[in-house]
N, C-alpha and C positions, 0 to 999 in steps of 0.2 A: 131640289138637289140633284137630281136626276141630269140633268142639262147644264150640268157642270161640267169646267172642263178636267180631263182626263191628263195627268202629267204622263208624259213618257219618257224616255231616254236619261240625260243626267237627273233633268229635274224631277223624274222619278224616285232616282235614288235616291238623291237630296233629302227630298221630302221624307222617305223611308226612315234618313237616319234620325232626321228633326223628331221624327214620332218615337221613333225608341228612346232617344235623349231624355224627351219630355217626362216620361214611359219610367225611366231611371230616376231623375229627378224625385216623381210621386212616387216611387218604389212599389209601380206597380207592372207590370206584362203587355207592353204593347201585342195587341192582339191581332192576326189576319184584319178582323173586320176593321179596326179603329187602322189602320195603315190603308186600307183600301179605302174605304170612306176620306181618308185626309188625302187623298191622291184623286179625287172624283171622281172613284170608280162605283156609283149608284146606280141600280136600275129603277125604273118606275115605281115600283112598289114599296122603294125606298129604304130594299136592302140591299148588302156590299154587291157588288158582281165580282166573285172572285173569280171566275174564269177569263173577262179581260181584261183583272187586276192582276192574273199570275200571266196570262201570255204578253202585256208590256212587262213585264216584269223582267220574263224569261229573255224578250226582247232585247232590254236596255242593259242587263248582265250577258249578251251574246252569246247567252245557253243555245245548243238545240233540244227541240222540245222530242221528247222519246217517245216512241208507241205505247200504245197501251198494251200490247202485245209483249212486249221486250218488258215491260215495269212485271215482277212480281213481287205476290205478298210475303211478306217477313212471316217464321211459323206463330211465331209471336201474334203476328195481327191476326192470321187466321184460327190460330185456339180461341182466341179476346172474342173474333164476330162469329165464333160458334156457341159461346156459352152468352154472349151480350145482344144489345142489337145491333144493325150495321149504322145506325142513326148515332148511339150514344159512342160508339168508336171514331167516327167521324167526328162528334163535336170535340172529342180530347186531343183526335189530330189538329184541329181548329185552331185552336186554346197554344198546343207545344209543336209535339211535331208527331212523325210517326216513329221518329228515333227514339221516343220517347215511351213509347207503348211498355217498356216492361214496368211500369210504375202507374198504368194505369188501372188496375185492382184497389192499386194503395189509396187512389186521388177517386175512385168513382163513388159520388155518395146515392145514384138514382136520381130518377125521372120525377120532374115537378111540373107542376102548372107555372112555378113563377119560385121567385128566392122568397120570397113573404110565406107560399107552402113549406119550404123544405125549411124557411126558421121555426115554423109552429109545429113542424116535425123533429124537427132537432132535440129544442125547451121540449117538449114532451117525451121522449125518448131520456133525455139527459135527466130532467128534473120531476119528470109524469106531472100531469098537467090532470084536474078533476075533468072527469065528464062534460060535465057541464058548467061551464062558466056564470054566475049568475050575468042578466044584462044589463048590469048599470056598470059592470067593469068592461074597459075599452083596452085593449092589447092591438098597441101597434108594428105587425110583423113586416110591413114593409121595412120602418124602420128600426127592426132588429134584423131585418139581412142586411140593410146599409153597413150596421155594426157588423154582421160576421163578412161583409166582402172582403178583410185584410184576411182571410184565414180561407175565403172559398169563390169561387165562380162558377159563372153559368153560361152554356153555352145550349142553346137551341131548346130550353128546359131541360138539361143534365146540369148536374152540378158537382163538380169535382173540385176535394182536396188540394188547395195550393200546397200543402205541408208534406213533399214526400220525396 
């Protein structure tokens, strides 16, 4: 996947919109990475490269690209990565945007190994779950975050509330 090629310019957009369409269709959030992946923007290790998935980007929309110097943070994101980490702030910019940060309290549900942890956290939380399970019962949390994905995502192992 890696050695794919790389759309740039209109066929960049194009592509962009195809993925949100689709995105609509399943009435789900075309995400940064599912738009950079569908545009060939992989690196070796077989995750998105968004950095020169957003400068074609910036490119092909005839943005100029600003300093980093000139960009500052909203007070909003700087209260968020003073009480959070800079890791689970970033995954929620990921996910929406950074416009979106005052709703990120409402949508942050915490740091997981995987959606299979944060189901068997949940059902236990919500319903308390015995100690100890005996071992001839089988509970499969995979596929109870398959179930809860209409209601939550995961980005980088944070998992944030769609419902806010």
């Amino acid at each position: 996947m890696a050695n794919a090629t790389r759309l740039t310019g209109d066929a960049l957009l194009e592509r962009i919109q195809v993925v949100n369409e689709n995105a609509n269709v399943l009435r789900i959030h075309a995400t940064p990475t599912m738009k950079a992946e569908a545009c060939g923007y992989i690196k070796e290790d077989g995750k998105a490269d968004y950095v020169a998935f957003y400068t074609a980007l910036i490119e092909a929309k005839g943005l100029n690209i600003p300093d980093d110097e000139d960009e500052e943070m909203s007070d909003t994101e700087s209260e968020l990565r003073e009480r959070y980490s800079d890791e689970a702030v970033d995954a929620f910019i990921e996910i929406w945007s950074a416009d979106d940060l005052e709703y990120f309290e409402e949508a942050y549900q915490g740091e997981f190994r995987d959606g299979a942890e944060f189901a068997e956290q949940l059902v236990s939380d919500c319903y308390g779950m015995p100690r100890e399970i005996p071992s001839f019962v089988e509970i499969n949390w995979e596929a109870t975050w398959e179930n809860l994905r209409y209601d939550y995502c995961e980005q980088d192992g944070f998992i944030f509330s769609v419902n806010w």
